[in-house]
N, C-alpha and C positions, 0 to 999 in steps of 0.2 A: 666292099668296105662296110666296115660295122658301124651304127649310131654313135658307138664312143668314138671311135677312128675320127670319125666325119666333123665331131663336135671337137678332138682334138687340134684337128687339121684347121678347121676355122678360129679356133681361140688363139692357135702360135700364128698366124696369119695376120689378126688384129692388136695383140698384145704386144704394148713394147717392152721393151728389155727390163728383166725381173727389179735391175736397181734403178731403174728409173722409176717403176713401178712404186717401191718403196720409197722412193724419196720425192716423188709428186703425192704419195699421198697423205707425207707429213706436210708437206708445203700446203696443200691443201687445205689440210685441219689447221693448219696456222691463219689459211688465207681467213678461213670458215671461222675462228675466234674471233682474227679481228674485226673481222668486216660483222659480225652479229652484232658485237660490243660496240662498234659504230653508230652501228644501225638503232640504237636506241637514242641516239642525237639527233634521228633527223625524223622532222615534223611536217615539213613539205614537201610537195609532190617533185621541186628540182634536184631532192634527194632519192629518188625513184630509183637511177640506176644503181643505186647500193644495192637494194635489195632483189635487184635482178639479176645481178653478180653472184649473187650472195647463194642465188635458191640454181643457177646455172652451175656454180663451182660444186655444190653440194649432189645435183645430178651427176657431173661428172665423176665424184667422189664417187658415186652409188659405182660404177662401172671398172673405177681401181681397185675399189675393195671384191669384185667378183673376179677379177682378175688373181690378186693377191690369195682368195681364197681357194681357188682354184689348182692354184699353185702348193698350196700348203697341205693341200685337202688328203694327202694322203700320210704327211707327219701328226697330222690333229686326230686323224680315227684310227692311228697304230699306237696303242699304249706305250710300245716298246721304244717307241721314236723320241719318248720325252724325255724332257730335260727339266732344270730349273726356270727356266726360260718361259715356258708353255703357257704356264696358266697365267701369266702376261700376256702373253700371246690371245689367249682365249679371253681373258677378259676386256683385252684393247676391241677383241672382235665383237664381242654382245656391245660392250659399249658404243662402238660405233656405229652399228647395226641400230642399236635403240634412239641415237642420236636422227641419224637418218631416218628411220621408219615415224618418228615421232613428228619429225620436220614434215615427210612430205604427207602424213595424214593429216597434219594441221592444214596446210594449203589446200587438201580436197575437203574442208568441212568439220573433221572429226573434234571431239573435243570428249574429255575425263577429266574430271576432280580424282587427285592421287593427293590424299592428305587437304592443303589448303594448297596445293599447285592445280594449277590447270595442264594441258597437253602442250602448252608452250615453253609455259616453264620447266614442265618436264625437260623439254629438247633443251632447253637452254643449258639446264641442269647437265646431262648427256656430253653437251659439245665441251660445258670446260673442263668437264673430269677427262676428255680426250686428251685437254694439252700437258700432266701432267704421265698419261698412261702412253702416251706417244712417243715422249721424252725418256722414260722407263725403258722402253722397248728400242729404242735405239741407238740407248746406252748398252741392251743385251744380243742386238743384228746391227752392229755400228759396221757399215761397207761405204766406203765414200764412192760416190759413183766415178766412172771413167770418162777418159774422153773420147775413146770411141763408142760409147753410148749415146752422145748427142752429135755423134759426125753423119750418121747414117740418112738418106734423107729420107727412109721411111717412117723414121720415130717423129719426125714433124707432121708425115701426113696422117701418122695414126692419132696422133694429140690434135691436130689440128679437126680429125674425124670423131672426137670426143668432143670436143669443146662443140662444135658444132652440134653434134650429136643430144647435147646435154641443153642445149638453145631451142634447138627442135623440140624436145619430150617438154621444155617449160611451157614455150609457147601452145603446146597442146594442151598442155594439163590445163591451162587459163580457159583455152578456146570449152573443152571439156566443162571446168566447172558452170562457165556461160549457159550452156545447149543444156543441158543436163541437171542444171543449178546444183551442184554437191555440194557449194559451199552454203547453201540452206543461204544465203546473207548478202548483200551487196558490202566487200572489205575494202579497206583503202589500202593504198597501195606499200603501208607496212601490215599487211595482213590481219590487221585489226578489226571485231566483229563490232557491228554497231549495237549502242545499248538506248531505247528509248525511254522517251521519261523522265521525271527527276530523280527517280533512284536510282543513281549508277551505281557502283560497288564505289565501297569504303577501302582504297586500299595504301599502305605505306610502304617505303623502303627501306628493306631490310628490319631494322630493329627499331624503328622511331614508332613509340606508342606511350605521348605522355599524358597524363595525368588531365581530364579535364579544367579547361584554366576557366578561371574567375575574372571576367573581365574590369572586377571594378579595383582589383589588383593591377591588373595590365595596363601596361605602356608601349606604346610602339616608338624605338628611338631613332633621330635619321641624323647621324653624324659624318665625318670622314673629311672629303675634300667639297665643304660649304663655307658659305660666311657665317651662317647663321643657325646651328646644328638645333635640331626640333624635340620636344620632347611631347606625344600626344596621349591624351587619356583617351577610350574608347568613345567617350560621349562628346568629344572636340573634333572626332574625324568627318567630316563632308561624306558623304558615302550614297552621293546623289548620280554619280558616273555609271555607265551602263553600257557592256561590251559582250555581244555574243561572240564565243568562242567554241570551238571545238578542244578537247582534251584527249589526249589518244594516248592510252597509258600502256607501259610495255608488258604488261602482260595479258596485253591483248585486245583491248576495247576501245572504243572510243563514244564517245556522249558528244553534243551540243549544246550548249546551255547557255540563257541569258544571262550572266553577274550581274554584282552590282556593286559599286565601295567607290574608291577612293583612288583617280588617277596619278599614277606616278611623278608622271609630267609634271601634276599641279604640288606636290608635296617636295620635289627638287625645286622648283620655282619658288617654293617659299621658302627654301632653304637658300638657296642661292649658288648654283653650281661652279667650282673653280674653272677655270679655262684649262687648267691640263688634268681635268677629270677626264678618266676614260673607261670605266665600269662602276655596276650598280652592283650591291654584294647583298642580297636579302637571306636574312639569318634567323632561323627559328629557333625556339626552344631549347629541342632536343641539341641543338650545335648543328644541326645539318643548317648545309646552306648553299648558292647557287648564286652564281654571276651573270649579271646581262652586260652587253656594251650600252651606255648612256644612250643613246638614241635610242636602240631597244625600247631600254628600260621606260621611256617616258610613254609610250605608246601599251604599255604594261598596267595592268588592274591592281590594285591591294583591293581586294574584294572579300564582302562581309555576310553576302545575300547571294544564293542560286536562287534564281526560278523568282518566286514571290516569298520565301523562305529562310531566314538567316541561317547560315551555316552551321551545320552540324558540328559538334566535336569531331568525329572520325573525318570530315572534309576539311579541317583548317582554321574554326575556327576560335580566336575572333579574327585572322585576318590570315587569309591567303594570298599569295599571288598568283595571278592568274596571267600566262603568256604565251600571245599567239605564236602556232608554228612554232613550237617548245613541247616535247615529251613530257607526260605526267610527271616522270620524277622532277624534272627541273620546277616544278610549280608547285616551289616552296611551304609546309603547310606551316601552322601555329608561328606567323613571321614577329618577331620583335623587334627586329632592327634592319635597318634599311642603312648602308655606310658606302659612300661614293670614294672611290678609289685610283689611283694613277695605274695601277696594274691590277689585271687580271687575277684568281685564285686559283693555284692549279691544287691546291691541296683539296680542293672542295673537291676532288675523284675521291680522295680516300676519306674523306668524310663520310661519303656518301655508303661506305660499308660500315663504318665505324658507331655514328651518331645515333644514341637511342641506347646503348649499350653503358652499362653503369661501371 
């Protein structure tokens, strides 16, 4: 028996059926969108197992697509085999080969400046262009799977030998960057590299880049569901409150830092909160803006000072919010108004692409 024989023999052995094949590994990239886009919400460590899900589905993924390639491997390198179809085909494949290669070189360490992206955003970049070239391609190999594809009781133990499989390779990669240190860094457990010092990076979302404000222009207003709606100038704010925090921004970092401003808590107390208030809606400038639930929110900084230092223009100021167990984007910068609310904002998702744009 020949090496290709041998290597055939073993791949139709493990592989399960070509449309299952196909259609775990769009379910995949879907699982893999949402659960990334998730995963920029969560700030604490009881959100961990998203992003254990998240980097096990994407191994597993590694093992569909060599399958699927495998499979295909001899329409892709026959000129004569294409079709309109192909170069779909071939670009769904780099793309998701880049999506993947980028992910797991980030977890062992690696990191590139591409433009002003780093190697996360890169992969970020990567995975959502998946879900549009994914959708493309199976509007062009649209096969609805059968039912005797999932009757077989092999096809569970071979998915059930990937999932596994793909649990194993994470847990080593961890073990790996441990013994080995690759990842050059002690990250927390959303893969974020630490940055010490007072100078972290300057960075905003999406398109929010306004104009250095004049503080003796500025107001900060707090209206909504109070008795008593506030209007403050910069030099009537208390700004004696003092909260170290952690900031762990999604494109990769995270800082420590001591603030300093002006407790929420104390600014709804002087307003005087309704009884069926039930979110804090903090609104910058630019129209970006970011909800907390009231309790949150009172345990929340309007901070005016890092370190021994008043805020910079590119960090927020005159006045940020600063909120524990909250991802940097939620930590509102250039805040003007402060409006307590009966409901929730769900429009602040699409703000949050939007705001900054003229």
């Amino acid at each position: 028996m020949t090496v290709g024989e041998s290597v055939r023999r073993f791949v139709s052995r493990i592989e399960p059926r070509p449309r299952l094949v196909d259609w775990s590994i769009f379910v995949l990239v879907s699982f893999e969108v949402a659960s990334g886009l998730l995963s920029f919400t969560v700030g604490t460590p009881d959100g961990a197992w998203l992003f254990w899900l998240h980097a096990v589905a994407g191994l597993t993924l590694v093992a569909l697509v060599g399958f699927k390639l495998y499979r295909v491997r001899h329409r892709v390198t026959n000129r004569h085999l294409w079709n309109r179809a192909t170069g779909v085909s071939i670009l769904l494949t780099v793309v998701t080969l880049s999506a993947l290669g980028t992910g797991i070189a980030w977890v062992f360490g690696a990191d590139a400046d591409v433009w002003l992206w780093n190697l996360l955003s890169v992969h970020v970049f990567f995975g959502l262009l998946l879900v549009p070239l994914t959708l493309l391609h199976l509007r062009t190999h649209f096969r609805p799977p059968r039912r005797a594809d999932f009757e077989e009781r092999r096809a569970a133990l071979q998915y059930a030998g990937l999932l596994v499989g793909g649990a194993v390779l994470f847990r080593a990669q961890e073990t790996t960057n441990r013994v080995l240190d690759t990842a050059g860094v002690e990250r927390r457990f959303t893969g974020s590299k630490p940055v010490e010092g007072s100078s972290f990076p300057v960075t905003s979302w999406v398109a929010d880049d306004p104009d250095p404000i004049d503080t003796a222009a500025w107001s900060l207003s707090l209206g909504g569901r109070v008795n008593s709606p506030l209007e403050l100038d910069y030099d009537e704010l208390t700004t004696d409150a003092e909260l170290e925090a952690l900031l762990d921004c999604t494109s990769g970092w995270y800082t420590v830092q001591n603030w300093r401003g002006v407790r929420v808590g104390d600014l709804l107390d002087a307003a005087g909160v309704d009884d069926d208030a039930r979110y804090v809606r903090f609104v910058s400038v630019t129209g970006y803006r970011w909800s907390l639930p009231v309790e949150e929110a009172r345990d929340a900084l309007l901070a005016t000072h890092v370190g021994d230092n008043s805020l910079s223009h590119g960090h927020g100021a005159p006045l940020r919010l600063v909120a524990p167990g909250r991802r940097g984007f939620q930590w509102v910068k250039w805040v003007e108004g402060v409006e307590v609310r009966r409901r929730g904002d769900p429009a602040q998702w699409l703000v949050t692409l939007i705001s900054g744009f003229d």
